[in-house]
PLY file of the C-alpha trace (Angstrom):
ply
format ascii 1.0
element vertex 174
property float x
property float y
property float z
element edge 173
property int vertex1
property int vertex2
end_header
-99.93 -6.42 173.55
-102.92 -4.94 175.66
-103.15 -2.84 178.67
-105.55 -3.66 181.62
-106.91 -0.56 183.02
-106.57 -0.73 187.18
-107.23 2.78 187.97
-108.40 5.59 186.10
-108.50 9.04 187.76
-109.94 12.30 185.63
-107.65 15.09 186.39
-109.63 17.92 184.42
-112.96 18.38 182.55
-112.99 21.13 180.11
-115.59 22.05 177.56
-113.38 21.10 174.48
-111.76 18.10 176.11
-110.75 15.74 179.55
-107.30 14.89 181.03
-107.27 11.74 182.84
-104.83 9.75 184.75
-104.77 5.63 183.77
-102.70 2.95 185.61
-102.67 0.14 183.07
-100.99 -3.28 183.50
-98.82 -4.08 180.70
-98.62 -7.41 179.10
-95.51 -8.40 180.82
-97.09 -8.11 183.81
-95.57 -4.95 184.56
-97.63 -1.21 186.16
-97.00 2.13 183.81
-98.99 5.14 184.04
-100.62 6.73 181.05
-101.58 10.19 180.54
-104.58 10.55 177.99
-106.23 13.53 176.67
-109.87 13.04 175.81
-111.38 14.49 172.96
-114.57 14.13 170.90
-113.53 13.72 167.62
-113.54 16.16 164.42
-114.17 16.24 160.90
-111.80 17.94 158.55
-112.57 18.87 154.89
-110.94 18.79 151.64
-112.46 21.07 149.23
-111.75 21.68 145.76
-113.01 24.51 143.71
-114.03 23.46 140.27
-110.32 25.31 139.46
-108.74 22.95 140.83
-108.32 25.45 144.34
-108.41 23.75 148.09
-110.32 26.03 150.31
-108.08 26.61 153.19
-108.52 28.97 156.47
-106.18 31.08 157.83
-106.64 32.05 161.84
-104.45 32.18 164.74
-104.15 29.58 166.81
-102.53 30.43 170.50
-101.22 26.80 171.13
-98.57 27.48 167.92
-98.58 30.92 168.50
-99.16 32.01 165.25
-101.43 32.17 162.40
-101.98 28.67 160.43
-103.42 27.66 156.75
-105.31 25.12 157.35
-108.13 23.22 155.85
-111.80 23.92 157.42
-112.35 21.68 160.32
-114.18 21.13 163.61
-116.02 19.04 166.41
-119.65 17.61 165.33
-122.57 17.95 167.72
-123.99 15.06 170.04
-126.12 13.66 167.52
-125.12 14.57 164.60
-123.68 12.53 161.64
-120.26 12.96 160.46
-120.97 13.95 157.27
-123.72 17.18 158.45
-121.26 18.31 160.46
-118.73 18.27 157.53
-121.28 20.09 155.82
-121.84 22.60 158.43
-118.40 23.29 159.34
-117.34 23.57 155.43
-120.17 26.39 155.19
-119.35 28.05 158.69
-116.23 28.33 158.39
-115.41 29.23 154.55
-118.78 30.32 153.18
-119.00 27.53 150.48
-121.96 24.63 150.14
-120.75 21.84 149.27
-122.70 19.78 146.21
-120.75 16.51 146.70
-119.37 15.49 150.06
-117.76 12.31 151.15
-116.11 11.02 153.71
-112.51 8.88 152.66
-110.93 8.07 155.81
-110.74 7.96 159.86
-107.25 8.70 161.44
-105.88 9.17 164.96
-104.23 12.48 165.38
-101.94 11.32 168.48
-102.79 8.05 169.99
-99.87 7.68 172.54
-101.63 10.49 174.43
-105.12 11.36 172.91
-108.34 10.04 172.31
-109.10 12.72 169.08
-110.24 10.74 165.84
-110.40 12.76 162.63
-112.81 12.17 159.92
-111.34 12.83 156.71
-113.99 14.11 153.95
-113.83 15.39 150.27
-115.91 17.84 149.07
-116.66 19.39 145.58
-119.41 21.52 143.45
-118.70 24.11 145.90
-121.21 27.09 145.77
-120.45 30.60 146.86
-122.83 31.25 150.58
-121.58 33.57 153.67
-119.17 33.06 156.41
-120.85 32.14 159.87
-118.12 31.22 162.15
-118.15 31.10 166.31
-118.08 34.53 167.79
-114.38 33.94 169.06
-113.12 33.02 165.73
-111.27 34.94 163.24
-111.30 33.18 159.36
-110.31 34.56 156.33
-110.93 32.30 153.43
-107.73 31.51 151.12
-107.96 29.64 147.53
-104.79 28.01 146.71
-104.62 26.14 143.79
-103.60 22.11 144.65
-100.51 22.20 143.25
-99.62 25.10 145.04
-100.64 24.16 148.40
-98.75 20.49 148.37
-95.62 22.72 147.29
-96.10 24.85 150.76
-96.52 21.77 152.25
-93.03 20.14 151.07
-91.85 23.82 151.84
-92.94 23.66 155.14
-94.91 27.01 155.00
-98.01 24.81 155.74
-97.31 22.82 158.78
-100.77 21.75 160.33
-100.99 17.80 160.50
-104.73 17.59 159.54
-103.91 20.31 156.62
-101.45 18.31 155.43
-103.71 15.03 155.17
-106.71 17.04 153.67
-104.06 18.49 150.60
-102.55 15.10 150.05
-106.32 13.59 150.38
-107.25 16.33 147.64
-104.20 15.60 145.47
-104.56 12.58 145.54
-108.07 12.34 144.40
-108.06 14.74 142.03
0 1
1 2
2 3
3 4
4 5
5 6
6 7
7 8
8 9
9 10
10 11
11 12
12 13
13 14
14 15
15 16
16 17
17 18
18 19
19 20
20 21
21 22
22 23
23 24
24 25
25 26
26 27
27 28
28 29
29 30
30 31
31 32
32 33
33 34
34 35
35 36
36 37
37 38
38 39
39 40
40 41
41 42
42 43
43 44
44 45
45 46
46 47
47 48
48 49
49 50
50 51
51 52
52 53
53 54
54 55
55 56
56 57
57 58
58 59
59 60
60 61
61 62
62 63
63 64
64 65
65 66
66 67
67 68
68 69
69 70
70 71
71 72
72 73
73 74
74 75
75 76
76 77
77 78
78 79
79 80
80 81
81 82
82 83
83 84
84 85
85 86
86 87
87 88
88 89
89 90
90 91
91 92
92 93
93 94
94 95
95 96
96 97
97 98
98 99
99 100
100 101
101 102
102 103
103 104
104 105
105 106
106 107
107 108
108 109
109 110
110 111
111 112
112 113
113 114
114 115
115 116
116 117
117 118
118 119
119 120
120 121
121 122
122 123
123 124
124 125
125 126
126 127
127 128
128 129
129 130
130 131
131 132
132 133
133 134
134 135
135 136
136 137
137 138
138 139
139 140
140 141
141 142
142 143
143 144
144 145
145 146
146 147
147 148
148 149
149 150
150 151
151 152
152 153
153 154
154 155
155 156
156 157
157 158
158 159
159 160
160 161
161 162
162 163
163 164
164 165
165 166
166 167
167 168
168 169
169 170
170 171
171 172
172 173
């Protein structure tokens, strides 16, 4: 059940992510094309207020055209371990240090077309810092207690995939 790679052409290079073009031999012999977006990989963090409260984000987000809750998440630098840049994104984003952080899973966003990987973590003993998100970004911070927040999910009032794993990650846990 493999694909041989004949030909792979890159159709776009961006600064978030690639587009490329791959003829692939299937294993019954016969030639497909496959589209595949290229993407770094993220981390994505659960955190939970000693209240029992995930610490979610709300922004807008022009792909969906509208403004999400979602949990705190973003790319990690060349270099830099998985769970630093969960640290750092927690903080940037959302203003809270996290005291405990670990990292619970690995999961494939869309693997028929992209390459993204998310890193799962879990973070608690959350301390109070400042906000220090990207220049383009708009975040306001949103405490929603756990029980709460898998109820919007079931509700459909939260309906971000990698939101959805981080409050079933924190409900699960806690």
């Amino acid at each position: 059940m493999q694909e041989k790679t004949l030909k792979s052409k890159k159709i776009y290079s961006g600064h978030l992510l690639n587009l490329r073009e791959d003829l692939v031999r299937l294993s019954t012999g016969k030639v497909s094309r496959r589209e595949i977006c290229e993407h770094p990989g993220a981390v994505a963090i659960a955190a939970l207020t000693d209240k029992g409260e995930i610490v979610l984000i709300r922004q807008y987000r022009k792909p969906a055209e509208q403004v999400l809750l979602e949990v705190p998440a973003g790319l990690f630098h060349k270099g830099e371990n998985l769970r630093s840049a969960a640290k750092r994104e927690l903080e940037e984003e959302t203003g809270y240090s996290a005291g405990k952080i670990e990292q619970v899973f690995s999961a494939y966003t869309s693997p028929g077309y992209s390459t993204e990987l998310i890193h799962y973590f879990l973070a608690k003993d959350l301390k109070k810092t400042a906000q220090h998100y990207e220049e383009d970004e708009h975040i306001e911070v949103q405490l929603v207690p756990i029980e709460k927040a898998f109820k919007m999910v079931k509700a459909g009032k939260i309906n971000d995939n990698k939101t959805m794993v981080g409050i079933i990650i924190a409900k699960w846990i806690s």
